[in-house]
N, C-alpha and C positions, 0 to 999 in steps of 0.2 A: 651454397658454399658459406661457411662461417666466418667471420672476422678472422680468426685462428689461421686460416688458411692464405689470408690477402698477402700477396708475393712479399710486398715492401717492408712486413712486418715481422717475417718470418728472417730468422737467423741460418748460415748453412748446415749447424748444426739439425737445427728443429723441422730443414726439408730433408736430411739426411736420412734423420729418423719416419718423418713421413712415407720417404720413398724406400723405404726399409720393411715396415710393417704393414704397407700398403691396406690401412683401415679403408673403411667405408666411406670416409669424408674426401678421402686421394683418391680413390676409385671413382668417385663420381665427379671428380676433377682434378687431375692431376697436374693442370697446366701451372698454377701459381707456385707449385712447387716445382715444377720442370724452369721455370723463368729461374727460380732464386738460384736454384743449382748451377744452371749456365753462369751468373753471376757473379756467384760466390765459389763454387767446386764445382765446375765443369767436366773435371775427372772424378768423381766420388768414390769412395770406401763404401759400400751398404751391407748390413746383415741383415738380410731376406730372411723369410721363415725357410727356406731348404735347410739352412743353416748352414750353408759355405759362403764366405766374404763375396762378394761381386765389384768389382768395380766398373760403376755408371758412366755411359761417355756421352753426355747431352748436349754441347754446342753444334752447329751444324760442318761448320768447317772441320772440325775432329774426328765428329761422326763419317763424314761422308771418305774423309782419310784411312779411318781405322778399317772401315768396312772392307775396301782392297788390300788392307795392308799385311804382307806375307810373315811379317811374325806373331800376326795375330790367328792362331790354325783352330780348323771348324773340325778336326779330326780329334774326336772327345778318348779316341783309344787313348792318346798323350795325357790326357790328364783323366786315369781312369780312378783316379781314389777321391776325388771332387765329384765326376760322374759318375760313382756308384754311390756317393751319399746325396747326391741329389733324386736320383731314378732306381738306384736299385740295381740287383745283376741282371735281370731279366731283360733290359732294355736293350742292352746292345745288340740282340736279334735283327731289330729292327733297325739297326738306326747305320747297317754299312750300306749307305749311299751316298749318293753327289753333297748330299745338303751336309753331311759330317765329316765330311774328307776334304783334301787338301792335294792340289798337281804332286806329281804328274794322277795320281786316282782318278781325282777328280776332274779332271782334264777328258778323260776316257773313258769316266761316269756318264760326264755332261753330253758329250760329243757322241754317243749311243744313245742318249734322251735323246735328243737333241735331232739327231738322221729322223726319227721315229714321230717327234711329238711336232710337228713343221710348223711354222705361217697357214700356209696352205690347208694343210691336214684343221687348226681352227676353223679357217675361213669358212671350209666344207660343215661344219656343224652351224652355223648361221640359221637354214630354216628349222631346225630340229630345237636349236634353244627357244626359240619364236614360238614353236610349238608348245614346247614344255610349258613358257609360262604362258598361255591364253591357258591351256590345260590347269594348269593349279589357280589362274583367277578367276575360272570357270566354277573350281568348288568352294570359294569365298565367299560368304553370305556380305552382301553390298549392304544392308538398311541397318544392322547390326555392330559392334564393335568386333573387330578382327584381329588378334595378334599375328601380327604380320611376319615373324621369329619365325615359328615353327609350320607356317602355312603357306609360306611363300619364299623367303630370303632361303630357308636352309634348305627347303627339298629342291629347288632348282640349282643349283650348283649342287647338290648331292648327286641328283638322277644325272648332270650332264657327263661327268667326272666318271661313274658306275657305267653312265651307256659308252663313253669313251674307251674306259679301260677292259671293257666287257664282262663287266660283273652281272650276273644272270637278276631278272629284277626279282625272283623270289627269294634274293640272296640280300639283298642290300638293307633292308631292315635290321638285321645281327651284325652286319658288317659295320655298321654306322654305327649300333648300339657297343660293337666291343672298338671303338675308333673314337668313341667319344670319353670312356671310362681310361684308354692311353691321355689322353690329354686333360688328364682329373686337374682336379681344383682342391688338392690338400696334402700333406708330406707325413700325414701321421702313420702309423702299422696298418691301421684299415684302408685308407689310399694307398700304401706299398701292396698290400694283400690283392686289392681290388685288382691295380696295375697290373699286376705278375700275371692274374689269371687273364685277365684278357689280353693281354702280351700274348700268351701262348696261344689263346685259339685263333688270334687273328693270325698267328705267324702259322698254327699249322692249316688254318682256313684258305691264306694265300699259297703254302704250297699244294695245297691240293689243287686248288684252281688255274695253278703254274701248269700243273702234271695234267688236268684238264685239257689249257691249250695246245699243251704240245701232241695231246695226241689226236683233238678237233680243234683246228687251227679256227680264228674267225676275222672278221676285219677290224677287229678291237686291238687297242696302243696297247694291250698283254700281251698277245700274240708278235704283232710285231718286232716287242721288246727278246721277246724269246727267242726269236730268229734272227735278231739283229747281230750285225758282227762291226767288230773296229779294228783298224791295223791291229791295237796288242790284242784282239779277242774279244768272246761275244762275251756278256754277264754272266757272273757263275750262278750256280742256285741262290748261293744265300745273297748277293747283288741285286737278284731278281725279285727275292722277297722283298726284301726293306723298300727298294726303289718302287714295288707296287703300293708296301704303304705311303711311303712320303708322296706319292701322285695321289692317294686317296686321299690323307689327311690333309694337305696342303692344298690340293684343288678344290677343297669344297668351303671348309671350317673359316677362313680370312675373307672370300668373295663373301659369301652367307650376312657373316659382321658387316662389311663392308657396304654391303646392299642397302642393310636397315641403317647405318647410321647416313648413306645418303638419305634416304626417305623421311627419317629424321628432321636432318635438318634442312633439307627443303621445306618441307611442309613446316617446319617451325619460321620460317622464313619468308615469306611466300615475295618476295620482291626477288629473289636469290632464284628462287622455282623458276618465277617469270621470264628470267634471264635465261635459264637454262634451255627453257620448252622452244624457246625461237626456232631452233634449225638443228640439225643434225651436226653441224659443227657446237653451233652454242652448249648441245647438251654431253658432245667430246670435251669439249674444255671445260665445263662444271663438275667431269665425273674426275677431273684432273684434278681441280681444287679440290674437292671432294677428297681424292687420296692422303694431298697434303696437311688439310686442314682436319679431318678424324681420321685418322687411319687406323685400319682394324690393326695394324701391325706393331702395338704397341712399341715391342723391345725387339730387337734379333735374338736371333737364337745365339747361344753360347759359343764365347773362342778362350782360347788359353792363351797365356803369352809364353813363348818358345825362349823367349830372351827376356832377361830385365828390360826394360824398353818405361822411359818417360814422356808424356804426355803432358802439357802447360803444365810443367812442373809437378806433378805427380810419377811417383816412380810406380812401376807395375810390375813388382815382382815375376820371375821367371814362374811360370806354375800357375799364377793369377787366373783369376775366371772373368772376362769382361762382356760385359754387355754393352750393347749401342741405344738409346733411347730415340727411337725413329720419330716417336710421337714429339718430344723436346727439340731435336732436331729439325722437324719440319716447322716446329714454331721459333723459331730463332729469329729475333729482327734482324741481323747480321746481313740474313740468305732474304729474308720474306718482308717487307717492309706492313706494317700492319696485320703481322702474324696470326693474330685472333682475329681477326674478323673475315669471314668467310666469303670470296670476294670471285664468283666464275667468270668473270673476266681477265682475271690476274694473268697477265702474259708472262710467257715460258716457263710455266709452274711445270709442264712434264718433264721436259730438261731436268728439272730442278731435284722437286720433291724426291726424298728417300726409300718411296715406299717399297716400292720393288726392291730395291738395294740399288750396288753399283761394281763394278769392277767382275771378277772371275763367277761369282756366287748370284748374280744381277737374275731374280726371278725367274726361271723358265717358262711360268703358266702366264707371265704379265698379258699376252697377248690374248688368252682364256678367261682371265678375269676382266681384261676390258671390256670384251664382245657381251660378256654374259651382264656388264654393269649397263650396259648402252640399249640392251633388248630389254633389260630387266623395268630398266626407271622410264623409258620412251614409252614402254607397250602401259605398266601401271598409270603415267599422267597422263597420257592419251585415253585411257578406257576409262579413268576415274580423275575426271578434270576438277571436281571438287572435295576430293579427300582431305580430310584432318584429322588432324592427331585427336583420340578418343580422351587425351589429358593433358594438362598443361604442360608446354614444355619443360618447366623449370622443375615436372615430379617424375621426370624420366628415370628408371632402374638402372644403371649401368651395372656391370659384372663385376661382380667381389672377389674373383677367383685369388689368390695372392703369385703376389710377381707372375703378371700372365704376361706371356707374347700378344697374348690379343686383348684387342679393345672393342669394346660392342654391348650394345644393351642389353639386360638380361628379358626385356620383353617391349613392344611396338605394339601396343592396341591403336587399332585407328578404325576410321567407320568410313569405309570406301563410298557410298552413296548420301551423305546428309539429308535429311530430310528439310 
């Protein structure tokens, strides 16, 4: 990190602009400028590359307000001339489900997930994730440097998520490949171009596979979902679509990040690891801090404001596009006393931390992402008690993508067996 970037020196202007253009220097730390904003403009103005205004809501107490807060609506049809200059027309296929809607929809979005996607119904996937990943550390070359990204982190939460929803496994390679291209990393004509197309085969991929279940039903949360009913009625087709992508996109792509930047910073840490490895509690409340302290979740996803509505003295126009900064907000001294420093001891961090959300919108998969974080990091520092990071940690890649929801490395070599 540069001089440039030290919180104390930086004007709210000059983090504005940081957290605006989201360079290469913010990406691989964006905290010095998340401090200054809390500071000095806790509600910010930004001009992102989409090139629609945003306004930034970084303090924790704001954040954690705004998230529940009903004039702020996840139902992007209200503000469709913002949402079509951000994504394009092709997006909306996709996106009528719980995560873009707003009660009473969403209310009877969630509450048909919700009968279908249980406690229970996780709980029963336990040996099966257990499996998965001995299976992928199984094909990990131990004496060697491993990128841990694409070899471990992303295809276990891909395969759990595809075997849950009963996506057939000679299907799920295309399915990930047009699921990764929805979630691009650029706003110019060739990222809208790209977008559009795989918008459409995923969306007509998913209905096939809809028309599939319903006529070989299986025990997969597709099926389920298909037959499920709610006082006001079951899901329509296009309900059924979108809500099969947001379970794909969202069950995998955040755990994945998630995964590697524990791995991360444990093994950059190894006093922190120590702590962790103790006990099956110890390594519950490390995967906790973990949430708070890197969260794959950088920003929430998009709300409109329904009404002028002010925030610490910032007016938010009616029509506004705001975002929450999950990441700012978990670091807030306000909520977290010693917010930077990464600390799995830290009591009542789950209470606390933002990462799931809070209120009406409060993560559905939280319970799926736990399980798969607790099998993932126990079963790797138990099988590879002396792994290290294959580079220093201070030359780690983090993701360039601009204004991402997620935060996460762009690669994790490490050498599972040291010689």
């Amino acid at each position: 990190m540069t001089e440039a970037f030290a919180s104390e020196e930086m004007s709210s202007d000059e983090a504005a602009a940081a957290a605006s253009s989201c360079g290469r220097e913010f990406r691989a730390n964006p905290y010095p400028v998340y401090a200054t904003l809390r500071a000095t403009a806790p509600v910010c103005p930004l001009s992102p590359p989409h090139g629609v205004e945003t306004f930034l809501i970084t303090r924790y107490d704001d954040a954690r307000a705004a998230l529940a807060d009903p004039r702020l609506s996840k139902d992007m049809y209200g503000a469709i001339d913002a949402y079509h200059r951000i994504f394009g027309d092709s997006s909306i296929a996709l996106d009528d489900n719980m995560l873009f809607s707003d009660p009473p929809k969403h209310t009877r979005l969630r509450r048909i997930v919700g009968s279908t996607f249980t406690p229970k119904r996780v709980e029963s996937l336990r040996p099966r994730v257990q499996e998965i990943t001995e299976e992928l550390l199984d094909r990990c070359s131990a004496s060697e440097a491993v990128d841990l990204l694409p070899e471990f982190c992303f295809p276990l939460p891909l395969v759990v998520i595809c075997e849950l929803l009963g996506v057939p496994e000679n299907e799920r390679k295309q399915a990930h490949a047009w699921s990764s291209t929805v979630a691009r990393t650029g706003f110019g004509p060739e990222a809208r171009k790209a977008l559009e197309i795989a918008e459409g085969n995923l969306r007509d991929y998913l209905v096939d596979l809809i028309a599939r279940k319903r006529r070989e039903p299986d025990e997969g949360l597709l099926s389920a979902l298909v037959t499920a009913q709610d006082q006001d009625g079951a899901l329509t087709d296009h309900e059924l679509v979108s809500t099969a992508w947001v379970l794909l996109f969202a069950g995998h792509k955040s755990t994945a990040y998630q995964i590697g930047n524990a791995v991360y910073h444990l093994l950059a840490q190894p006093d922190q690891k120590r702590l962790a490895l103790q006990d099956t509690r110890s390594m519950a409340a490390a995967i906790e801090e973990i949430f708070r302290f890197e969260t794959s979740v950088e920003n929430s996803t998009f709300r409109y404001a329904k009404e002028d509505l002010v925030i610490r003295d910032q007016l938010i126009p009616k029509g506004a596009l705001v975002q929450i900064s999950i990441a700012a907000a978990n670091r807030d001294p306000e909520a977290f006393p010693e917010p930077d420093r990464m600390d799995v001891e830290r009591p009542n961090v789950q209470a606390d931390h933002l990462t799931f959300g809070v209120g009406p919108h409060y993560c559905v998969g939280a319970p799926l992402a736990r399980l798969e974080m607790q099998i993932a990091l126990t079963t790797l520092f138990e099988r590879y008690p002396h792994m290290a990071l294959a580079e220093a940690p201070e030359d780690a890649r983090w993701l360039t993508v601009p204004f991402p929801a997620f935060r996460g490395l762009a690669e994790l070599p490490v050498v599972l067996e040291p010689s």
